[in-house]
C-alpha positions as CSV (number, residue, x, y, z in Angstrom):
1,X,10.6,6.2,19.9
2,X,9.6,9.3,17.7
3,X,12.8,8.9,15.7
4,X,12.5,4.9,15.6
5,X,9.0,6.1,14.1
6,X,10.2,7.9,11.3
7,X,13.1,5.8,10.1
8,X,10.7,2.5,10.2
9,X,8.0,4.4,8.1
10,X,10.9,5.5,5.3
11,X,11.9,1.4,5.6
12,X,8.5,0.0,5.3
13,X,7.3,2.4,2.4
14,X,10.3,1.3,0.3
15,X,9.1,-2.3,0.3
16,X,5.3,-1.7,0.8
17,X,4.6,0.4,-2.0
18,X,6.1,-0.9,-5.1
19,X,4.5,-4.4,-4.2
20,X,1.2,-2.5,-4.0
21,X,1.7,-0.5,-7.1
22,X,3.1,-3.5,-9.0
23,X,0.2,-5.4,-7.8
24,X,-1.9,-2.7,-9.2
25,X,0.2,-2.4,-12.5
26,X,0.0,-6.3,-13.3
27,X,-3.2,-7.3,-11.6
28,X,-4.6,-8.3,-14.9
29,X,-1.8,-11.3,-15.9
30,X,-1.6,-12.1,-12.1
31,X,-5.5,-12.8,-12.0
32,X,-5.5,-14.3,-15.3
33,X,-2.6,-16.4,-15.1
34,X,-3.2,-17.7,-11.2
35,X,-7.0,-18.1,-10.8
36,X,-7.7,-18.6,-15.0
37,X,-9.0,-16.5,-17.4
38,X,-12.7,-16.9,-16.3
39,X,-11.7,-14.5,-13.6
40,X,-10.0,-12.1,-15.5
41,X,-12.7,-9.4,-14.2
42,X,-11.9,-9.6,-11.0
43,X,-8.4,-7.9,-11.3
44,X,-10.4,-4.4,-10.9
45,X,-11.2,-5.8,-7.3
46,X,-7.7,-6.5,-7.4
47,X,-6.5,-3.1,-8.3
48,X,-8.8,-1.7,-5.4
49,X,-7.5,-3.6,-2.9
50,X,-3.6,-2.5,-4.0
51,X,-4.6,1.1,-4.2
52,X,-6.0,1.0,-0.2
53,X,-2.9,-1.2,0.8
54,X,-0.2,2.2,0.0
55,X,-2.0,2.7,3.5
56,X,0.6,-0.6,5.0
57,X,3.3,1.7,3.7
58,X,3.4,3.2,6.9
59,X,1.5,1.6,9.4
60,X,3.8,-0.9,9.8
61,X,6.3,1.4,11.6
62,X,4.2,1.9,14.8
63,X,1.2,-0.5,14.3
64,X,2.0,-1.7,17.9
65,X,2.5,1.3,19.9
66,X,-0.6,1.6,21.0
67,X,0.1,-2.3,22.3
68,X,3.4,-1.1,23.6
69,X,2.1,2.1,25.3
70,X,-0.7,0.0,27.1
71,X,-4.1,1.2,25.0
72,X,-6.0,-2.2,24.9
73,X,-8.8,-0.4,25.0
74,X,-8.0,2.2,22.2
75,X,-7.1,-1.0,20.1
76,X,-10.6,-2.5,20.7
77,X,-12.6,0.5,19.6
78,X,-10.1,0.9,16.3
79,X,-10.7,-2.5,15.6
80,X,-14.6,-2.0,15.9
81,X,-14.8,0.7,13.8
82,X,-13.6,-0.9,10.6
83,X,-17.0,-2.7,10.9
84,X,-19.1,0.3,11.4
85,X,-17.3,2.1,8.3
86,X,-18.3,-1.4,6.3
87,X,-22.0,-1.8,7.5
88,X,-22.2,2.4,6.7
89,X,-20.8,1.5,3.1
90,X,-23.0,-1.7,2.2
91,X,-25.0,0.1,-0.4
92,X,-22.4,0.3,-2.6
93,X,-22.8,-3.3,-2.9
94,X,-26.2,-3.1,-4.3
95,X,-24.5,-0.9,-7.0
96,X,-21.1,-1.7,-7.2
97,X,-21.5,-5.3,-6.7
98,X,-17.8,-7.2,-5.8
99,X,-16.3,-3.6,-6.4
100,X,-18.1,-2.0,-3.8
101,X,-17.2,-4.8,-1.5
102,X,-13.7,-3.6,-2.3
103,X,-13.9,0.0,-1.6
104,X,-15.9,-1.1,1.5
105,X,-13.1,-3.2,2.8
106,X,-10.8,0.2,1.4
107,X,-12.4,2.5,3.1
108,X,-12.6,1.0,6.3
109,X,-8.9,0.3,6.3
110,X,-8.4,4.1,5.6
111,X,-10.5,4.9,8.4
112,X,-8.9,2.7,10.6
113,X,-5.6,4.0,9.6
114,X,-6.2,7.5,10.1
115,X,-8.0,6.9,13.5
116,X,-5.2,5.2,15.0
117,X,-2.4,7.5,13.4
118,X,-4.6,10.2,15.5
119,X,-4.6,8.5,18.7
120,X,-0.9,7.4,18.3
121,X,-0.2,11.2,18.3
122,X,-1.6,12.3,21.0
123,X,0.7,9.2,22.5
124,X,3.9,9.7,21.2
125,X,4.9,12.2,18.8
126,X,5.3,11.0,15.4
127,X,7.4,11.9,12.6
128,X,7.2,10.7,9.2
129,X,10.3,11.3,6.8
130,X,8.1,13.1,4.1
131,X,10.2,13.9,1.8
132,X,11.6,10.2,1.8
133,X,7.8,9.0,1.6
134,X,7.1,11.5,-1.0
135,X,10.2,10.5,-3.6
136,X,9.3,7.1,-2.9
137,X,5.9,7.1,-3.4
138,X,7.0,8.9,-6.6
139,X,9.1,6.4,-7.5
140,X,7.0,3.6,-6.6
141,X,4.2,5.2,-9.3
142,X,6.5,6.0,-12.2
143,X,7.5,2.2,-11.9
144,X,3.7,1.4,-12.0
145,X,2.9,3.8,-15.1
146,X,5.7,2.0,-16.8
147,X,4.8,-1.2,-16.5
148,X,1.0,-0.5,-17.4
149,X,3.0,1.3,-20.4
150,X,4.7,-1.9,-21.5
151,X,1.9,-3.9,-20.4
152,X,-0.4,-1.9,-23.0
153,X,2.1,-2.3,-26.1
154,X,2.7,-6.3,-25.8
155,X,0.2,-7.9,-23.2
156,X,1.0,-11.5,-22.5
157,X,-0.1,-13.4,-19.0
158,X,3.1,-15.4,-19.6
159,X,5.1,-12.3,-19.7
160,X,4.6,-11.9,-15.9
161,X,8.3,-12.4,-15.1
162,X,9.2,-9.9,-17.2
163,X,6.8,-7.3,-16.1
164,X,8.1,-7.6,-12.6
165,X,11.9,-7.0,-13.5
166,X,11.1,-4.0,-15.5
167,X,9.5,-2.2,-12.2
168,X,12.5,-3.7,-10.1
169,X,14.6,-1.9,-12.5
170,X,12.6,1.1,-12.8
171,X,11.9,1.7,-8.8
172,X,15.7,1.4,-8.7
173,X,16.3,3.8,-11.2
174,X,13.3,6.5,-9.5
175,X,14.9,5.7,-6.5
176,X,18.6,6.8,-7.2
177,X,18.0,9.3,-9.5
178,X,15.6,11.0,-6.6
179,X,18.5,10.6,-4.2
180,X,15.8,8.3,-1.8
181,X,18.8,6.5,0.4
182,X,21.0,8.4,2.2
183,X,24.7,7.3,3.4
184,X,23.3,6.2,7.0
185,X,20.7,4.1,5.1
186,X,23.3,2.4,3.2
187,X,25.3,1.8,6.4
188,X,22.2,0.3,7.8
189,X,21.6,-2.6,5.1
């Protein structure tokens, strides 16, 4: 299970985190070119809520061991606590506004996260391919810093499409030139 563990969590971060960091990178023409240009504000809510989803990077790879493994119980508390981190966090609503609703709903994921990453160890042992994680977390950012790059010299709504091919190209290129998949990965796909 352990080694399952570790290869899903190398799997899931290479498509979770470039569609969070893209997200991030092109929140502005995504907001503005699917809700309208009247909520062209809201893309920092946006950007928020991409930075606290890196955490489904991971979680996806044993998100149901704790099912599997027989913790209903575990799983009820986990899922009560995100709502105890949120009703801690509501005054940054009164200051923050839809922004601190955002790093409310953020920081109650995290919590969440890192709870049941704690109980799941105690569990079953788990392993995460760090270095894997690492390059393609790297990876996944360099792609986002380009595209805000681009996005800074010549922004257009309309140039969406074209936003989203350059960081498929450049997460490619991060990704061989850090060496991120491995022969048995390639025999895999």
């Amino acid at each position: 299970m352990s080694s399952a563990v570790t290869r899903a969590s190398k799997y899931s971060a290479l498509i979770f985190s470039p569609l969070a960091l893209g997200l991030f990178a092109t929140s502005r023409p995504v907001i503005t070119l699917f809700a309208g240009q009247q909520y062209e504000g809201g893309c920092v809510v946006l950007s928020i809520l991409c930075l606290f989803a890196l955490v489904y990077s991971v979680s996806p790879a044993f998100s149901n061991l704790l099912l599997i493994y027989g913790k209903t119980g575990t799983i009820l508390l986990l899922s009560l606590l995100p709502v105890a981190v949120s009703l801690l966090a509501l005054p940054l609503l009164q200051f923050l506004g839809l922004n601190g609703l955002a790093l409310m709903k953020g920081f109650s994921l995290l919590v969440s996260f890192t709870l049941s990453l704690h109980v799941l160890s105690r569990v079953v042992r788990i392993r995460l391919d760090r270095p894997a994680l690492l390059k393609t977390f790297s990876s996944s950012t360099m792609m986002a810093l380009i595209v805000m790059a681009v996005e800074q010299l010549y922004y257009s709504k309309f140039l969406l499409p074209f936003y989203v091919v350059l960081g498929g190209i450049v997460y490619a290129f991060f990704l061989r030139l850090l060496k991120v998949l491995d022969e048995e990965d390639l025999a895999f796909l």
